[in-house]
Chimera marker file (.cmm) of the C-alpha trace (Angstrom):
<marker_set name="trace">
<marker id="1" x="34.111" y="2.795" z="-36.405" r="1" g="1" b="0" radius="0.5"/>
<marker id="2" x="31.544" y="1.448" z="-34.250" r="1" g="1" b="0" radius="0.5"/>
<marker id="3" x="31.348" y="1.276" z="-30.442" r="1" g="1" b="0" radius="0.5"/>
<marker id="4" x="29.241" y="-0.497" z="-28.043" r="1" g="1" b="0" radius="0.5"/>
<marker id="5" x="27.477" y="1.904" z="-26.054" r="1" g="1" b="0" radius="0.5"/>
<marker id="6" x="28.526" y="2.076" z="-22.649" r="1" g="1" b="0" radius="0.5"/>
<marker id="7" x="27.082" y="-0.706" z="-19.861" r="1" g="1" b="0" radius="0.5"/>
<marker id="8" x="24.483" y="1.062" z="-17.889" r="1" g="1" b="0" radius="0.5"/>
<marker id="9" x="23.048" y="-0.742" z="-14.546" r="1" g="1" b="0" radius="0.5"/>
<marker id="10" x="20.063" y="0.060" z="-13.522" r="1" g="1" b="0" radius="0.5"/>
<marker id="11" x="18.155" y="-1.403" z="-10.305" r="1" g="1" b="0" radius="0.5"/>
<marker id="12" x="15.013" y="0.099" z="-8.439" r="1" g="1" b="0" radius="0.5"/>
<marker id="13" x="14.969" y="0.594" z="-4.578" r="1" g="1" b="0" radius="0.5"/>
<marker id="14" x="11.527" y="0.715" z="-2.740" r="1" g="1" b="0" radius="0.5"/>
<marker id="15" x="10.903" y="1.671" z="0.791" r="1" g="1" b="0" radius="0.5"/>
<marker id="16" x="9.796" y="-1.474" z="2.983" r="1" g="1" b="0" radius="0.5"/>
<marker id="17" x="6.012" y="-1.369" z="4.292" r="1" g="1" b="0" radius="0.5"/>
<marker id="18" x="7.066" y="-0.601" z="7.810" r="1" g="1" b="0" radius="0.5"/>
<marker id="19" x="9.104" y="2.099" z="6.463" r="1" g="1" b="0" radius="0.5"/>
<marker id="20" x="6.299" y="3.575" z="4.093" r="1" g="1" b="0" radius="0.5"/>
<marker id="21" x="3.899" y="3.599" z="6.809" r="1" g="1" b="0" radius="0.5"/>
<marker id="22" x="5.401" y="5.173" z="9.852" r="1" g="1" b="0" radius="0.5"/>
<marker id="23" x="5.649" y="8.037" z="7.032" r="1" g="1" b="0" radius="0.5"/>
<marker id="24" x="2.203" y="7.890" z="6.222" r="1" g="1" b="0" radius="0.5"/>
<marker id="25" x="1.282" y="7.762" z="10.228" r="1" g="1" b="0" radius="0.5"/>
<marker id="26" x="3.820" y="10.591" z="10.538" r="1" g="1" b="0" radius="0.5"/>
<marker id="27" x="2.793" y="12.993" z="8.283" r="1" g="1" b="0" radius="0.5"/>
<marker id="28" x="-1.047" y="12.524" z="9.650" r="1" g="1" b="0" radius="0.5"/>
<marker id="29" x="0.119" y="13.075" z="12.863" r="1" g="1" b="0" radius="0.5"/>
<marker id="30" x="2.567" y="16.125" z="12.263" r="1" g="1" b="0" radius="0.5"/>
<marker id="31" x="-1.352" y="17.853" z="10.599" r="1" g="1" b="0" radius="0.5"/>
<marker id="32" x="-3.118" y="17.205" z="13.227" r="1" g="1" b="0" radius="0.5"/>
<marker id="33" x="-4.972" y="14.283" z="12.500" r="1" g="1" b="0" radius="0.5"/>
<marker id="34" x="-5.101" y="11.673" z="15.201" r="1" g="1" b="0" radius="0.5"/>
<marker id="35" x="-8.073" y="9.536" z="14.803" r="1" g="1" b="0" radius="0.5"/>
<marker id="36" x="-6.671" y="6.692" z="12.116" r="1" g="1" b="0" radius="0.5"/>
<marker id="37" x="-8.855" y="4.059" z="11.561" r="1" g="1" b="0" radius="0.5"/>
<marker id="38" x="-7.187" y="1.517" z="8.871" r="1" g="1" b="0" radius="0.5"/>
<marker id="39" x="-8.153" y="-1.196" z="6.847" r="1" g="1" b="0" radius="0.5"/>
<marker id="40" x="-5.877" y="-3.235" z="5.373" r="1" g="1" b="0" radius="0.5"/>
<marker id="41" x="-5.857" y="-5.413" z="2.329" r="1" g="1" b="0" radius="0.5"/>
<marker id="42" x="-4.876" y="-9.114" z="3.005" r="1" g="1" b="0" radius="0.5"/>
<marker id="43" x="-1.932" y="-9.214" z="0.962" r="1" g="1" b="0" radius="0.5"/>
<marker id="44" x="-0.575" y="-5.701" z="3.123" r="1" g="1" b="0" radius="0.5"/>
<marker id="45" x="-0.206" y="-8.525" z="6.004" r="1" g="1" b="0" radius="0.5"/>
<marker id="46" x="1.645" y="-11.486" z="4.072" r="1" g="1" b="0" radius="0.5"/>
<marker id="47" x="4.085" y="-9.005" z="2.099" r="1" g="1" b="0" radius="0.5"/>
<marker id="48" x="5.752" y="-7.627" z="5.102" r="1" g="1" b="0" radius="0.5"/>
<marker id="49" x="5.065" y="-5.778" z="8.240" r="1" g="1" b="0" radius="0.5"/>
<marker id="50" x="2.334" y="-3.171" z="6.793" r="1" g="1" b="0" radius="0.5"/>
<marker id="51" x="-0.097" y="-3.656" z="9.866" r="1" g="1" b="0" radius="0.5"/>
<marker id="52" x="2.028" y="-3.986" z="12.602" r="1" g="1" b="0" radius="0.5"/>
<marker id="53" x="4.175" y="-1.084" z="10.665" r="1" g="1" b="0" radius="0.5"/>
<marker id="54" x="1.262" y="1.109" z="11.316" r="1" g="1" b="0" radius="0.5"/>
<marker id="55" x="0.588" y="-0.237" z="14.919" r="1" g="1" b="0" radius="0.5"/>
<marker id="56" x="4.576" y="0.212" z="15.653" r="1" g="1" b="0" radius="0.5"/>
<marker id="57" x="4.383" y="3.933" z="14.248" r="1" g="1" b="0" radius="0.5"/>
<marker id="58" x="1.030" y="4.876" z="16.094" r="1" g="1" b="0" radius="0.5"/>
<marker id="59" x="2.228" y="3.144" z="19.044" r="1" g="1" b="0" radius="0.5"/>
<marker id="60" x="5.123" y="5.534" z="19.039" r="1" g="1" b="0" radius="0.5"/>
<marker id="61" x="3.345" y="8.273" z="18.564" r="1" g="1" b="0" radius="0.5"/>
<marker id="62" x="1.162" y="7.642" z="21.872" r="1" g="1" b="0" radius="0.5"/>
<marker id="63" x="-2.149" y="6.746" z="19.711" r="1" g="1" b="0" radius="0.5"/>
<marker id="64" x="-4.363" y="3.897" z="18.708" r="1" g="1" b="0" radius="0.5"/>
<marker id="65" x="-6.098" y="3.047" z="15.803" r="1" g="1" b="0" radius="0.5"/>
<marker id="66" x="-10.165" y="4.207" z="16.191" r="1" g="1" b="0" radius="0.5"/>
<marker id="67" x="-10.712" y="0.776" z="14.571" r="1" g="1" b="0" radius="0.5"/>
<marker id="68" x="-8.746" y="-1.642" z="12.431" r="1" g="1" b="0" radius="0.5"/>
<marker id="69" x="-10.617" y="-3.460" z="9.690" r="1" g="1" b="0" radius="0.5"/>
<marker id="70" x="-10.284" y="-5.732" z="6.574" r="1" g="1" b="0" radius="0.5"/>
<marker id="71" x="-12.730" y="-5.952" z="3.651" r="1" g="1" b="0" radius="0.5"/>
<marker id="72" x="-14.886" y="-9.154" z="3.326" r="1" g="1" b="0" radius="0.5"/>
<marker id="73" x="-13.251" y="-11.826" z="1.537" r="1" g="1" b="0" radius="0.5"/>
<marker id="74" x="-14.230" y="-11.848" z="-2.211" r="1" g="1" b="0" radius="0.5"/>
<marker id="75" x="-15.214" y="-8.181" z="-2.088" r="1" g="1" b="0" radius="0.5"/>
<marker id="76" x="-11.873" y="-6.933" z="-3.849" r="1" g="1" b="0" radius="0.5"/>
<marker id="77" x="-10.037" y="-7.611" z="-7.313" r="1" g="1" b="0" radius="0.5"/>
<marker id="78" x="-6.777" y="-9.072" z="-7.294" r="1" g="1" b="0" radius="0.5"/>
<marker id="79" x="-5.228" y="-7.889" z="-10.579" r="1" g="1" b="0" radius="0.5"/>
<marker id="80" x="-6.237" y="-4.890" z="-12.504" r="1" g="1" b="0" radius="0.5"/>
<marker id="81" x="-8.891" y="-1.843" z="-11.597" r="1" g="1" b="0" radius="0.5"/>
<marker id="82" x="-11.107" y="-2.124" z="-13.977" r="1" g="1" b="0" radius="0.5"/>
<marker id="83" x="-14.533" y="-3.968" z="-14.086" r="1" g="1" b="0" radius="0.5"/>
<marker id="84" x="-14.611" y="-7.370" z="-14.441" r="1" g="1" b="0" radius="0.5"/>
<marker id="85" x="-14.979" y="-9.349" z="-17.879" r="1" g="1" b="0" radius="0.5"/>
<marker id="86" x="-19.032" y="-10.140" z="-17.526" r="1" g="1" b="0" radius="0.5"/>
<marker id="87" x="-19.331" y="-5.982" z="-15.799" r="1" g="1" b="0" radius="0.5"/>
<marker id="88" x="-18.144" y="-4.627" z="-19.231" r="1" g="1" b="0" radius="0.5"/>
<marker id="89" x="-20.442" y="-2.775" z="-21.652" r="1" g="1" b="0" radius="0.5"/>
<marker id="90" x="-20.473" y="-4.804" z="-24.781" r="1" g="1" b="0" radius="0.5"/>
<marker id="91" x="-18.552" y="-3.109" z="-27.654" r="1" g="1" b="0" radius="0.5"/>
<marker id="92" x="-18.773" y="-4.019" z="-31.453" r="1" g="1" b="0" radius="0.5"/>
<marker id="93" x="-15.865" y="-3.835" z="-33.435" r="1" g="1" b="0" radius="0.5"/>
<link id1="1" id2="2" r="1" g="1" b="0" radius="0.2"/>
<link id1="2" id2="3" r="1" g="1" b="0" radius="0.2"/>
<link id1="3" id2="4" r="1" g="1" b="0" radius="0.2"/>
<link id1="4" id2="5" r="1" g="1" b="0" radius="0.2"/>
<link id1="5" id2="6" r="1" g="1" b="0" radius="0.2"/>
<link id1="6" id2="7" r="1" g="1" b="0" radius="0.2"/>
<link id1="7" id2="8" r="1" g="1" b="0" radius="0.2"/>
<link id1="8" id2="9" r="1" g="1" b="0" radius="0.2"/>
<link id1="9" id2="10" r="1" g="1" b="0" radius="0.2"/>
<link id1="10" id2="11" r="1" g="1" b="0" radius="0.2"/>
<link id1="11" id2="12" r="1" g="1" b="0" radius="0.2"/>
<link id1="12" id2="13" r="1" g="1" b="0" radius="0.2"/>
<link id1="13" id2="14" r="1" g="1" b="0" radius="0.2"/>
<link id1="14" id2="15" r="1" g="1" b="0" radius="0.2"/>
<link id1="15" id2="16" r="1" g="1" b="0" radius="0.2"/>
<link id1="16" id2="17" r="1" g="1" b="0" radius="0.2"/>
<link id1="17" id2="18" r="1" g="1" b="0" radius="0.2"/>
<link id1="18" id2="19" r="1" g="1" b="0" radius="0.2"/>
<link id1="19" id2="20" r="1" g="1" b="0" radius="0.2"/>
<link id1="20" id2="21" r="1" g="1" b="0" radius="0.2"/>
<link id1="21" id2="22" r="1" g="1" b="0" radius="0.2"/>
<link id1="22" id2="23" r="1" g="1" b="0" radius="0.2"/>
<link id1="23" id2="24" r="1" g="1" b="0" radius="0.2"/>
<link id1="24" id2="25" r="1" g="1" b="0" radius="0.2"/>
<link id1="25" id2="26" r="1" g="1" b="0" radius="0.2"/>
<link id1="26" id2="27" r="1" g="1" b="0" radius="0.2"/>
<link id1="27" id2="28" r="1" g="1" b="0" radius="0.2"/>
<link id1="28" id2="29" r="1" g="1" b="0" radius="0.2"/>
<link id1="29" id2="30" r="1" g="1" b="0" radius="0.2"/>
<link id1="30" id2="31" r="1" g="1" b="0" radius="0.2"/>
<link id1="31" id2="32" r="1" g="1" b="0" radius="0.2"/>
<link id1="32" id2="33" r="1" g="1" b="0" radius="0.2"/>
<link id1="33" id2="34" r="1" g="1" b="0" radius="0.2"/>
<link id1="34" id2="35" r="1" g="1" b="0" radius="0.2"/>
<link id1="35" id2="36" r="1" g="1" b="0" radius="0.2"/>
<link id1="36" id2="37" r="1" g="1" b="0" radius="0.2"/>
<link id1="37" id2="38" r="1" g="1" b="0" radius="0.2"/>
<link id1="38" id2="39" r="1" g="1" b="0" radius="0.2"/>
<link id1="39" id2="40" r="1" g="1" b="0" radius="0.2"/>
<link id1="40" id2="41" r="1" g="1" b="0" radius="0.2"/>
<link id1="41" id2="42" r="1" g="1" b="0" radius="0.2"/>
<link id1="42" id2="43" r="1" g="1" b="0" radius="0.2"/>
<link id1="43" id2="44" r="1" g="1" b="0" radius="0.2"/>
<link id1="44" id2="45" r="1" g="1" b="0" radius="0.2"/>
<link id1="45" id2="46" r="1" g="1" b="0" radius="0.2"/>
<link id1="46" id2="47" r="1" g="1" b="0" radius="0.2"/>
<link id1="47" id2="48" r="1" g="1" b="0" radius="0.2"/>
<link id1="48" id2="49" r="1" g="1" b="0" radius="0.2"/>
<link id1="49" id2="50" r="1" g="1" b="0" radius="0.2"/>
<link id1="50" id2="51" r="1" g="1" b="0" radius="0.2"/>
<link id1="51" id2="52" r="1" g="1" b="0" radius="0.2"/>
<link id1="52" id2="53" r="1" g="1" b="0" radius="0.2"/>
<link id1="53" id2="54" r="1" g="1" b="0" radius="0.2"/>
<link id1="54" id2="55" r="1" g="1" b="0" radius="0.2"/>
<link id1="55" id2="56" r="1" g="1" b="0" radius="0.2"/>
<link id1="56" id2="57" r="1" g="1" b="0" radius="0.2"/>
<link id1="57" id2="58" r="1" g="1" b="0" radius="0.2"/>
<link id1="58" id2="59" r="1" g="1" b="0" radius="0.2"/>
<link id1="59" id2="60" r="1" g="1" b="0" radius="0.2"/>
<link id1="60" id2="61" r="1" g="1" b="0" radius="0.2"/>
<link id1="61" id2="62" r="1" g="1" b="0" radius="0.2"/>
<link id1="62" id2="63" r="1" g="1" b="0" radius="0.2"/>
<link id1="63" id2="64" r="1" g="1" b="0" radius="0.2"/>
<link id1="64" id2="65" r="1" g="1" b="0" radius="0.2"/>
<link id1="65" id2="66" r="1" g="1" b="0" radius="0.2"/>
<link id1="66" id2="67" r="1" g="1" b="0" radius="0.2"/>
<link id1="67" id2="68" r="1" g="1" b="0" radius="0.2"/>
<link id1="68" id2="69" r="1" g="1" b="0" radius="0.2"/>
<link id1="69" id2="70" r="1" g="1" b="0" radius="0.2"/>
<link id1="70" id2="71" r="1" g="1" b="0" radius="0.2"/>
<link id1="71" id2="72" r="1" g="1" b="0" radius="0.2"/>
<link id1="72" id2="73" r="1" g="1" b="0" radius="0.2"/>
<link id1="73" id2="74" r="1" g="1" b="0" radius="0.2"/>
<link id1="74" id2="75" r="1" g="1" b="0" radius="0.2"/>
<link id1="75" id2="76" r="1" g="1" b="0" radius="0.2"/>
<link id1="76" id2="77" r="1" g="1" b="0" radius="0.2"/>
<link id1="77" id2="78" r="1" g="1" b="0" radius="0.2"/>
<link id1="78" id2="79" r="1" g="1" b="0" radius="0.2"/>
<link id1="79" id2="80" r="1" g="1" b="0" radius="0.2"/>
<link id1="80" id2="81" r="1" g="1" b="0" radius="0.2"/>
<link id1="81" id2="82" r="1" g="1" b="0" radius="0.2"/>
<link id1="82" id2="83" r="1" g="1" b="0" radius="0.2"/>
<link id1="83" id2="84" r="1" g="1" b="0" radius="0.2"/>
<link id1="84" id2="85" r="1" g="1" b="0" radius="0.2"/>
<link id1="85" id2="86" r="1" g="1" b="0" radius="0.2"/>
<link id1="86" id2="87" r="1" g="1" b="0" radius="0.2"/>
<link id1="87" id2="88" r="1" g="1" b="0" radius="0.2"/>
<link id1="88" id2="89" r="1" g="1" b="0" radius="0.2"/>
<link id1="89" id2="90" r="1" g="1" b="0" radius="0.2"/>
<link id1="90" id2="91" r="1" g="1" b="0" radius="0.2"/>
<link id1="91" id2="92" r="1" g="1" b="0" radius="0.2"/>
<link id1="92" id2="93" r="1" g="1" b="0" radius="0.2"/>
</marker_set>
């Protein structure tokens, strides 16, 4: 006789930004390091609270950033790591 296999649910759960980086400020701070300099992608700004995350947790930890920077606009690749369609070596089937 045949049975349905049983319902599984499944969801994912993901640390917020803030979250993620006061961890990432934590553990540099907790080896020693305390010159952070960070440069942040555009989208780490509009998804949550990834800068100010960082400035919260630094804050906190009685530092400041050496320097806080962003990359040119145009200078990064929204979707994928690899090169781009025209930077690929031509390959013949």
């Amino acid at each position: 006789m045949y049975e349905p296999p049983a319902q599984v649910s499944f969801f994912r759960m993901r640390a917020s930004y803030r979250s993620e980086t006061f961890k990432v400020v934590d553990q540099l701070v907790s080896n020693g390091i305390k010159k952070i300099a960070v440069v942040y992608h555009r989208r780490f700004i509009r998804q949550g609270n990834g800068l100010t995350g960082v400035q919260q947790a630094m804050k906190e930890k009685n530092i400041a950033p050496v320097a806080v920077a962003k990359p040119p606009p145009g200078n990064h690749k929204s979707r994928g790591g690899g090169p781009r369609q025209s930077q690929r070596p031509n390959r013949r089937r």
